[in-house]
N, C-alpha and C positions, 0 to 999 in steps of 0.2 A: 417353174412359174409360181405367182402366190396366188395363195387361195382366194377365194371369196371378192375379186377389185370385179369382176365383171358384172352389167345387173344383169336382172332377169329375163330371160327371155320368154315372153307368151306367143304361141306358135297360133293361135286361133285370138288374134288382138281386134275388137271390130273399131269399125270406121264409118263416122255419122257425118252425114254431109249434110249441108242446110238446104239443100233439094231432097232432102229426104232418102235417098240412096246412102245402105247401109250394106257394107262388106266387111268380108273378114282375109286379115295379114296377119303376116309375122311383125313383132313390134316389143322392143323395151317399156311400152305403154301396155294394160289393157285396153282403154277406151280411147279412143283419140278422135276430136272433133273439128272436122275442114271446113271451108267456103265454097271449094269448087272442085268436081271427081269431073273422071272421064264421062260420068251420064249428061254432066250439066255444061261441061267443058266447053266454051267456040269451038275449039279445033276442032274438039271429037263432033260434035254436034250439028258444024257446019252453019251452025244459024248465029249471026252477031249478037252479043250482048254486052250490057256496060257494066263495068265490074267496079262500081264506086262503092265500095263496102265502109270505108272508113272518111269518107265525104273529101276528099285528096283534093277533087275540084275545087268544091266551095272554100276548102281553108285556103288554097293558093289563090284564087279570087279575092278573099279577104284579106291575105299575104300585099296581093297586088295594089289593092283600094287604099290601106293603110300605107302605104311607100307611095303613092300618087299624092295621099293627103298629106304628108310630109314634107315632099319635095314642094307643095306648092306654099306651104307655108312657110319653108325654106326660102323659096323665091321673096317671096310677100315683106317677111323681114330683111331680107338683102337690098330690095329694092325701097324699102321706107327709112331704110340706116343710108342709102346713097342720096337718098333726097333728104337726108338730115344734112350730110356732109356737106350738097350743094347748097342747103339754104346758109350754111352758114359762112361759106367762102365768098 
């Protein structure tokens, strides 16, 4: 086998979670920092929560807004180029 390709292993690695629940794993990391453990988790916790940490909703709402504001503008020019065409025929 060669030497030295594998990293390091930290056998006491902790883990910070943004609920504030900190534990310790094994881990190629020492520090490593989550969103969501088993103390804050739905599943484990049984109580619903919405987990929009990176706003997913709001951009695909804006995703949506701007594709609605397109297509109608879309429309708008199609339908002013067909009454070009008929006025002139």
């Amino acid at each position: 086998m060669k030497a030295k390709i594998h990293p390091t292993w930290y056998p006491e690695a902790r883990v910070h979670c943004a609920c504030g629940n900190v534990f310790t794993t094994g881990s190629t990391l020492k520090e490593i920092g989550v969103e969501v453990c088993s103390a804050c988790h739905p599943l484990f916790t049984g109580q619903q929560k919405f987990l929009d940490t990176a706003g997913r909703v709001d951009k695909f709402n804006q995703r949506l807004a701007a594709a609605d504001k397109k297509r109608a503008e879309a429309s708008e020019r199609k339908r002013q180029k067909a009454q070009a065409a008929a006025a002139e025929a």
